[in-house]
Structures are given as structure tokens and as C-alpha cells.
C-alpha positions as CSV (number, residue, x, y, z in Angstrom):
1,X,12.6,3.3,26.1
2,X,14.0,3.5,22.9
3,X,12.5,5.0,19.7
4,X,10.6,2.8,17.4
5,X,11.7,2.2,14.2
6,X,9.8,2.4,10.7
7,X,10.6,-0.7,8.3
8,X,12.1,1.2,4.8
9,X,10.4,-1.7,2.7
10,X,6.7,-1.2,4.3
11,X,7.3,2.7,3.8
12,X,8.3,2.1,0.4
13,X,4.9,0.1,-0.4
14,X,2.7,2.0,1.8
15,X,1.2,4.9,2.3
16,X,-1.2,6.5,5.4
17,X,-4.3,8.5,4.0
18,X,-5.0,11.9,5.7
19,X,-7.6,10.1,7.8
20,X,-5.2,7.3,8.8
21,X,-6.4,4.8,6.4
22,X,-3.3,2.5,4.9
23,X,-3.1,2.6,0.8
24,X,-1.6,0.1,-1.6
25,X,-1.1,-0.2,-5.3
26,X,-2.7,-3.0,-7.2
27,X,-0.1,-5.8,-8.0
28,X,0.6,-7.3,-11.8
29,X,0.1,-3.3,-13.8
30,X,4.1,-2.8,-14.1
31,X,4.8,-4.8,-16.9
32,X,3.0,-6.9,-19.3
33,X,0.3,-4.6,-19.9
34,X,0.1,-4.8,-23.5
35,X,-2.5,-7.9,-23.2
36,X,-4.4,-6.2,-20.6
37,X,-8.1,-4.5,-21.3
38,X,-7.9,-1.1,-21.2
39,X,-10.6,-0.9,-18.3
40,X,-7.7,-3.7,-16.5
41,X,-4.9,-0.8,-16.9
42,X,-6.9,2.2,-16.2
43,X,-7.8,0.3,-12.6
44,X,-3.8,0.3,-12.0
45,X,-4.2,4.1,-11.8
46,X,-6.2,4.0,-8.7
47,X,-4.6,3.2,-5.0
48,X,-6.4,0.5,-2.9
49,X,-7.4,0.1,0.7
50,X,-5.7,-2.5,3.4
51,X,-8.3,-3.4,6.1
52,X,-8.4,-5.4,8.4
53,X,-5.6,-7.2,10.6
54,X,-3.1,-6.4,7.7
55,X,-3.4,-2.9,7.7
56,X,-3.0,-3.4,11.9
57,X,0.3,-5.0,11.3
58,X,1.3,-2.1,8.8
59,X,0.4,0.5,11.0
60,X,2.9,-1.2,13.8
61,X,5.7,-1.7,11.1
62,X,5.4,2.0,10.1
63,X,5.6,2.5,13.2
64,X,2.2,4.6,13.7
65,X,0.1,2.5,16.1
């Protein structure tokens, strides 16, 4: 059988916590940020969690589950 591949693009966008969880950044903080709140930007700082079927999908285009 041959060896399963990893998509670049998810790899690019994704990342796998050390406890297996799949991590996103928040959309809309590259640009534009001049008439955001501070409290707004400072949330761009912070990765967030894919659950559910969507981070199932991930997982299998990363090639991981």
C-alpha cells in the first residue's frame, strides 16, 4: 500500500498540539487592524481549537489519523 500523503496547504494552516489536539489562527487579524479594539487584536495573539468533524477531516488530510 502506498504511503499517505500530507496536503502542503492543511500543513501550512494547521498545527497538531502535543496532546494531538488540531490548532488554528483566528481569521480577519492580518490586515486592517487599525479599527480594531485593542482587546479584538490582542485575541489574534492566541491559537484556537478545531473540534469536531472538522478537525477529523484535518487529521486525515495531515495525514495523522
Amino acid at each position: 500500500m502506498p504511503k499517505q500523503k500530507t496536503r502542503k496547504s492543511v500543513s501550512r494552516r494547521f498545527k497538531i498540539s502535543a496532546g494531538g489536539k488540531v490548532m488554528r489562527r483566528v481569521a480577519f487579524g492580518r490586515h486592517l487592524r487599525r479599527n480594531k479594539s485593542a482587546a479584538h487584536r490582542r485575541r489574534f495573539r492566541k491559537s484556537k481549537l478545531v473540534t469536531g468533524n472538522t478537525a477529523r477531516r484535518v487529521k486525515r488530510l495531515l495525514a495523522i489519523a
